[in-house]
Structures are given as structure tokens and as C-alpha cells.
DRENDO-1510 file (C-alpha; in Angstrom, 1 decimal, always signed):
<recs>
REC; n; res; u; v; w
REC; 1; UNK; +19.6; -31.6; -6.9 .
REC; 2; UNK; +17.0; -29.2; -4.8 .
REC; 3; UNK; +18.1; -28.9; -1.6 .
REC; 4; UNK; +16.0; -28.7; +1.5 .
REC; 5; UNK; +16.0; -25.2; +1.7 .
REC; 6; UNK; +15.5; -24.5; -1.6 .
REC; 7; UNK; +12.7; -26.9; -1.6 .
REC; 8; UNK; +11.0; -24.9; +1.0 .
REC; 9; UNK; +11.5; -21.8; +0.0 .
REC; 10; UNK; +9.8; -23.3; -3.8 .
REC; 11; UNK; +6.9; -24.0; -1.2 .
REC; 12; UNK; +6.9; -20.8; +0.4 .
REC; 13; UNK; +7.0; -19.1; -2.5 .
REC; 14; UNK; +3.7; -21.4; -4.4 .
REC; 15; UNK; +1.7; -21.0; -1.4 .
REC; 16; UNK; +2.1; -17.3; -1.4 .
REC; 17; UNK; +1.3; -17.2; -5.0 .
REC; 18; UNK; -1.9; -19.1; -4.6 .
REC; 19; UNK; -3.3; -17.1; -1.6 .
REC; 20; UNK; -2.5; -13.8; -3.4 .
REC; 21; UNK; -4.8; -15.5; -6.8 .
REC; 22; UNK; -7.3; -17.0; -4.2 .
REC; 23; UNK; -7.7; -13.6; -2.8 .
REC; 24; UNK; -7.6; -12.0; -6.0 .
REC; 25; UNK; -10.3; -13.9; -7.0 .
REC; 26; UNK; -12.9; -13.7; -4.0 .
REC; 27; UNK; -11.3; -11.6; -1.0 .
REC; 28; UNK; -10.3; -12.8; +2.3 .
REC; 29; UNK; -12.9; -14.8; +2.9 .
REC; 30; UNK; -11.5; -17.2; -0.5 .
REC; 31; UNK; -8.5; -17.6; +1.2 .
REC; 32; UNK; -8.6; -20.8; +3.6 .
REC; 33; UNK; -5.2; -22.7; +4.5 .
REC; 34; UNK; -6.7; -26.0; +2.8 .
REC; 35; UNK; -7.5; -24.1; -0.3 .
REC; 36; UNK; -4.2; -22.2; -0.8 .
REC; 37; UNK; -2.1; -25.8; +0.1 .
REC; 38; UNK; -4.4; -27.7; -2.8 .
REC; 39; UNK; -4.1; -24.9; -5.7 .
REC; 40; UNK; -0.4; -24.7; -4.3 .
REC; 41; UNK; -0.4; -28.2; -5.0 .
REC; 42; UNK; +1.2; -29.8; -1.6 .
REC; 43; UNK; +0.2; -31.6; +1.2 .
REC; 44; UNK; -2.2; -31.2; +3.7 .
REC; 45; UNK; +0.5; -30.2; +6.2 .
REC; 46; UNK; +2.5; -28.6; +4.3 .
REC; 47; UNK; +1.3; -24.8; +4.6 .
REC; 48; UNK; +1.4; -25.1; +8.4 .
REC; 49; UNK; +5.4; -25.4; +8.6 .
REC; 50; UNK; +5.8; -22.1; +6.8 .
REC; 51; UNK; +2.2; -20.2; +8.2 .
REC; 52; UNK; +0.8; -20.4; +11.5 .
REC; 53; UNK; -2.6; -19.9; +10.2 .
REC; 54; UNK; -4.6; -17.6; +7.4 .
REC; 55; UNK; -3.8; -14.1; +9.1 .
REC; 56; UNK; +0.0; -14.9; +8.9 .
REC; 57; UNK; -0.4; -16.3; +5.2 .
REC; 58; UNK; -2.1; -13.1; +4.9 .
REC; 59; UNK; +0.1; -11.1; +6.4 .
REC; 60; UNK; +2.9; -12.1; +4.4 .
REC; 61; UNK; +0.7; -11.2; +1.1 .
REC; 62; UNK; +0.0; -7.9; +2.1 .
REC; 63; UNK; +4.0; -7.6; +3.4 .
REC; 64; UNK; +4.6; -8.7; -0.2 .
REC; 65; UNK; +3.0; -6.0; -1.6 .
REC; 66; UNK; +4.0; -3.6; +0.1 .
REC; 67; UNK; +7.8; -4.0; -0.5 .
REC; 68; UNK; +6.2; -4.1; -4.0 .
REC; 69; UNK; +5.0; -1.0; -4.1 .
REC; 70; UNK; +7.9; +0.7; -2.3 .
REC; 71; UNK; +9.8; -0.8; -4.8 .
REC; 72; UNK; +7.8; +1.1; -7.4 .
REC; 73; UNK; +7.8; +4.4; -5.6 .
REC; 74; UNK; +12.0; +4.2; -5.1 .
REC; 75; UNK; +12.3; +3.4; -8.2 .
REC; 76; UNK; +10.3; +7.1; -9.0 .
REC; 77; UNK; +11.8; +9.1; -6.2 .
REC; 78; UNK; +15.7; +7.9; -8.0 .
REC; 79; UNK; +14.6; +8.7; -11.5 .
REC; 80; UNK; +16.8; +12.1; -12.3 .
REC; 81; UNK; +14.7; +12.4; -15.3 .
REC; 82; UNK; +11.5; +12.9; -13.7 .
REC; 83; UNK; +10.3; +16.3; -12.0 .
REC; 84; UNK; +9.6; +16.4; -8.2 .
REC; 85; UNK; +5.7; +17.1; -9.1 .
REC; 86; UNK; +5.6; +13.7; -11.5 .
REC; 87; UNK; +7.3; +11.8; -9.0 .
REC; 88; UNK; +4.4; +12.3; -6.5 .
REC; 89; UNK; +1.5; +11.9; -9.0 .
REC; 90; UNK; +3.5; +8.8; -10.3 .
REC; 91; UNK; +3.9; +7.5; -6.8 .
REC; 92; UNK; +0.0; +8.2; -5.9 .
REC; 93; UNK; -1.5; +6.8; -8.8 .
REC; 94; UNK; +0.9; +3.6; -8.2 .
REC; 95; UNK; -1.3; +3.5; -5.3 .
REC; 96; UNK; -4.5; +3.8; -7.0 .
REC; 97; UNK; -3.9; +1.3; -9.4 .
REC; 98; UNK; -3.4; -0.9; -6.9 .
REC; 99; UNK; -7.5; -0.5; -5.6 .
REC; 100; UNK; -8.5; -0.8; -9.5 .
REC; 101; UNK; -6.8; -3.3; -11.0 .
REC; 102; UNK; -6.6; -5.3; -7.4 .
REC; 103; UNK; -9.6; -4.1; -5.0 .
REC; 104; UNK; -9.2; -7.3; -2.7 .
REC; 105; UNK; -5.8; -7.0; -2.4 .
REC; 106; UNK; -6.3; -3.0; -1.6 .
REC; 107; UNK; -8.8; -3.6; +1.1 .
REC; 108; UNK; -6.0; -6.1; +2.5 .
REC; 109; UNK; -3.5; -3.7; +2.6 .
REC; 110; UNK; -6.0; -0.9; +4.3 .
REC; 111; UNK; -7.5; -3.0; +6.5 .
REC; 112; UNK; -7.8; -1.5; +10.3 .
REC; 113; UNK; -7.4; -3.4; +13.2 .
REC; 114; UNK; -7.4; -1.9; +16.7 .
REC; 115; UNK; -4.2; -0.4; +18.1 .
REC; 116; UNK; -1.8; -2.7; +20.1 .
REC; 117; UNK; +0.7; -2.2; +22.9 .
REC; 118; UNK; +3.1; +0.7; +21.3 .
REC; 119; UNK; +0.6; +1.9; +18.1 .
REC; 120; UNK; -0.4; +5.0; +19.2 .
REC; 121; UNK; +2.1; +7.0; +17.8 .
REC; 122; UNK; +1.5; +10.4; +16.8 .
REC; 123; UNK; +1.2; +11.5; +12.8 .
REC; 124; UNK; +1.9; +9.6; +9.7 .
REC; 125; UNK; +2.9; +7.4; +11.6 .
REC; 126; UNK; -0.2; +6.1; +13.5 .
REC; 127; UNK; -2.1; +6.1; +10.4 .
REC; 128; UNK; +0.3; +3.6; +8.7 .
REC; 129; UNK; +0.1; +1.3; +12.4 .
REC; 130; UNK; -3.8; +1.6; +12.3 .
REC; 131; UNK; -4.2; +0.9; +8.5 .
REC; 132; UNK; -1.6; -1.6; +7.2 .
REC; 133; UNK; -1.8; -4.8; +7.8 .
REC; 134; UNK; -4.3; -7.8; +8.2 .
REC; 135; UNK; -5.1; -8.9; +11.9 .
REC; 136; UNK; -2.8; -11.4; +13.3 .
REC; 137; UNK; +1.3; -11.1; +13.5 .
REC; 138; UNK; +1.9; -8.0; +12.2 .
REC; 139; UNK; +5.3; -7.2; +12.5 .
REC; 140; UNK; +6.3; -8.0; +8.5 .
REC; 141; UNK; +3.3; -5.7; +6.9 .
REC; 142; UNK; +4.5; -2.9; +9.2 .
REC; 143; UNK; +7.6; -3.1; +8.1 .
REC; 144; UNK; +7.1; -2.8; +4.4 .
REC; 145; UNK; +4.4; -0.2; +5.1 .
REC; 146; UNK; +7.0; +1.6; +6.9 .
REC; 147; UNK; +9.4; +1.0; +4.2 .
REC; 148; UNK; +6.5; +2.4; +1.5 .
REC; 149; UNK; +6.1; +5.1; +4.2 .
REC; 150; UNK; +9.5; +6.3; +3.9 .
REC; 151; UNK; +9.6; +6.5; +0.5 .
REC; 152; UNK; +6.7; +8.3; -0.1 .
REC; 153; UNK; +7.9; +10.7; +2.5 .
REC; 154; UNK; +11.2; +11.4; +0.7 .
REC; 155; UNK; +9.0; +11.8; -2.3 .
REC; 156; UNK; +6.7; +14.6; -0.9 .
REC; 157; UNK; +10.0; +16.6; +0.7 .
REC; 158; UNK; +11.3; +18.2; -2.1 .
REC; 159; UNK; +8.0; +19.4; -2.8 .
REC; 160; UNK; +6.5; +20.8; +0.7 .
REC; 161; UNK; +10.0; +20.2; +2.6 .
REC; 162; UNK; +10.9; +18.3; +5.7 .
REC; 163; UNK; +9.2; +20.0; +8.2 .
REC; 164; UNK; +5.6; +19.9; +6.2 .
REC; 165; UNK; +6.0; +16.4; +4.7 .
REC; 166; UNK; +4.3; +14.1; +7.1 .
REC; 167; UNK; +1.3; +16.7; +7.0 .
REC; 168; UNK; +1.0; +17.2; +3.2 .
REC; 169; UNK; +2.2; +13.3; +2.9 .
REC; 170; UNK; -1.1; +12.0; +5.4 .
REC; 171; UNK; -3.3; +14.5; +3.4 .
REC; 172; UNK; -1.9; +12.9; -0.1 .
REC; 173; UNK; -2.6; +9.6; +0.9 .
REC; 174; UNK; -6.2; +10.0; +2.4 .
REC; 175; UNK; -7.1; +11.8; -0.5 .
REC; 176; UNK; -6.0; +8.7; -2.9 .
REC; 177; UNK; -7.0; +6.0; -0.8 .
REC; 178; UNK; -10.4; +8.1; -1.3 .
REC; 179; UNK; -10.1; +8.2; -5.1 .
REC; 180; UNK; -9.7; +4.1; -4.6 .
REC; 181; UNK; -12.2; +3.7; -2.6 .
REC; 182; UNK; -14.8; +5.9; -4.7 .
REC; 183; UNK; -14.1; +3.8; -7.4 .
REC; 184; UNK; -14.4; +0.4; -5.5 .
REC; 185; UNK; -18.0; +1.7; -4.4 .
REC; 186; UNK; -18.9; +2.8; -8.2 .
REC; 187; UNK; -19.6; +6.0; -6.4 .
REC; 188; UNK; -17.0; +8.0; -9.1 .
REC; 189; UNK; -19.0; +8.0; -11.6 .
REC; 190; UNK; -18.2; +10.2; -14.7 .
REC; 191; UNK; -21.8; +10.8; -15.7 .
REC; 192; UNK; -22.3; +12.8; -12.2 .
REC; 193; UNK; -18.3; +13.7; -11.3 .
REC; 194; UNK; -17.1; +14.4; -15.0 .
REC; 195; UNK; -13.6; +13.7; -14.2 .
REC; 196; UNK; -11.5; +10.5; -13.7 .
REC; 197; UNK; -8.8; +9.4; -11.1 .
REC; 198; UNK; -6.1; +10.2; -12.5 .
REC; 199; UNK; -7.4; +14.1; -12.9 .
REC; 200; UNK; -8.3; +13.9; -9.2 .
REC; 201; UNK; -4.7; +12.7; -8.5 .
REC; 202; UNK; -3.6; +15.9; -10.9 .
REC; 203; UNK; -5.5; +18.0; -8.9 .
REC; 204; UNK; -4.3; +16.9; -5.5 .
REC; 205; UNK; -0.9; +17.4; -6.6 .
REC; 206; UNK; -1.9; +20.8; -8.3 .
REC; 207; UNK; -3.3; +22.0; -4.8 .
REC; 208; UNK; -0.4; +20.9; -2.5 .
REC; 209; UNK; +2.2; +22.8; -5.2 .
REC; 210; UNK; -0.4; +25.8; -5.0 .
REC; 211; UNK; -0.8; +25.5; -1.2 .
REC; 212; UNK; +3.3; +25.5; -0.8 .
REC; 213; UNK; +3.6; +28.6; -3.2 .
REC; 214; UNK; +0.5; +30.5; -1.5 .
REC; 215; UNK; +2.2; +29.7; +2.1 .
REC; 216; UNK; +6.1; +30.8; +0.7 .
REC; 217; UNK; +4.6; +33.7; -0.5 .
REC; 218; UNK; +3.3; +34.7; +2.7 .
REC; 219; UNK; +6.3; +33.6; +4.6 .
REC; 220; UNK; +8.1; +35.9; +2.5 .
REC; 221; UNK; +5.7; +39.1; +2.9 .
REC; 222; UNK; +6.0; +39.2; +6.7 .
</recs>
């Protein structure tokens, strides 16, 4: 016999699965609470005891994901047989293939919304506050951002080390969410570029490793 619990969390669970197709299928604006509650196949009511409206439902998509993909770049950063540099182009192009294969979902995920009380910290971590989440409750999103934050992090140290990571890290990170969006817009295309993402994430990688050797070097000369 289901119990009550598990009989909500069954909901839960189907109505998250039909906002993330809804949204898959036509962006935010495809996702309504009466839609997701009739593909999810329950009441009227029903979505509003688990969401207080679209932006949480939202929310806990792109929350969701996130832990998804920090999953996915953990599970890189603990693989002994990988090298440092394949973890990071690994972790990056995870990233990517999130904006091809899922563009809606992307833009979901690197959405802004305006700065509240207490997100205006200084780095990394005021571009993850600023970029990851829908509008609305927050608090889940930035958590699995920051989760995906730290892991990526720990990926770029052994590379760049501690002191350099958040620098390199930010630069890594704008430069794929560029390669994303390029190829979102149809502006990367390989009749005028002649190259593909995953070359442009090879080359980013290439010109942090060079960039880390360049500035050793030069440590080392003084």
C-alpha cells in the first residue's frame, strides 16, 4: 500500500517531470501551473500543495539540474584515471552540452535576476548569485549552483592552484557559457568560424595550462 508520503512525493516527482518536458518543449513561457498539473495527470489543486506558483516549480527544475550536473562534474573531478586537463574540458563541455541538447533549460539555469539583500558578493561568487536561478524563491537553485560551484572549483585547482582558481574558474565559465550561447544564436557557424565547440573548449583549456606555465616560468626567473 502507497503511503501518504510516498504518494506525494510520486506527485512531486510527475509534476517536476512534466514542467522540465513542458519547458523542454517551448521555454518558460510553456510552462503554466494548469498545464504541468494536466500532463502530470492530477488535479487541479494538486500542484499548488507542493509549488507556490511557476517560479518555485521553476526553481526546483533548475535546482534539479544543477545537482545534476554537479553530479556529473564530481563524478570527473574523483576519476583517478583521468588527467587534471581532461577533467576540466570534461566538466566544461558537460556544461555545453547542456545549451545544445537543452537550450531552454540552459537559459533557465543562466537566467539573471537583480541582486537581493546579501548577493553582492565579491568574485565567482557574485556571478553564480546573479546568474543561477529563475526569479522567485531562490534559495534551492543557489544551492545546487553553489554545489556545481564547488566542484568546478576543485576541478580547476590542480590546474591553476587555489589562490588563481576563482579567477581562471570565472574566466572558464564565461568563456563556455559563450560557446553555448554562440551556438543557441546560430552565430558559430563553421562556414565563417571553421572550428566547433568542443575545439573552442580545447582551446580554452590549452590557454589556461599555457597561461599557468608562462606565469610559473616567470615566477621562477625573478
Amino acid at each position: 500500500m502507497v503511503t501518504r508520503a510516498e504518494s506525494a512525493a510520486l506527485t512531486r516527482r510527475a509534476l517536476l517531470d512534466a514542467a522540465a518536458e513542458l519547458l523542454d518543449l517551448g521555454g518558460p513561457e510553456a510552462v503554466t501551473v494548469r498545464e504541468v498539473g494536466a500532463r502530470a495527470g492530477v488535479t487541479r489543486g494538486a500542484p499548488y500543495r507542493h509549488f507556490a506558483d511557476k517560479d518555485s516549480l521553476l526553481t526546483a527544475v533548475a535546482a534539479e539540474n544543477w545537482e545534476r550536473i554537479g553530479d556529473q562534474v564530481h563524478a570527473l573531478r574523483t576519476d583517478p584515471a583521468l588527467a587534471d586537463s581532461e577533467r576540466l574540458r570534461r566538466a566544461l563541455r558537460a556544461l555545453v552540452r547542456v545549451g545544445q541538447d537543452q537550450p531552454h533549460l540552459y537559459q533557465l539555469l543562466f537566467r539573471r535576476r537583480g541582486p537581493g539583500p546579501g548577493q553582492r558578493g565579491e568574485g565567482f561568487d557574485r556571478v553564480r548569485r546573479q546568474l543561477c536561478g529563475p526569479a522567485g524563491d531562490p534559495a534551492a537553485a543557489d544551492r545546487a549552483a553553489g554545489r556545481f560551484q564547488d566542484e568546478f572549483l576543485a576541478v580547476v585547482t590542480p590546474l591553476v592552484g587555489e589562490q588563481n582558481a576563482g579567477r581562471y574558474g570565472a574566466l572558464l565559465l564565461a568563456g563556455a557559457h559563450g560557446i553555448a550561447g554562440m551556438e543557441f544564436s546560430g552565430h558559430l557557424a563553421p562556414d565563417t568560424w571553421h572550428t566547433t565547440a568542443d575545439e573552442l573548449v580545447d582551446t580554452l583549456v590549452r590557454v589556461v595550462e599555457d597561461g599557468e606555465r608562462r606565469t610559473g616560468r616567470a615566477a621562477a626567473g625573478r
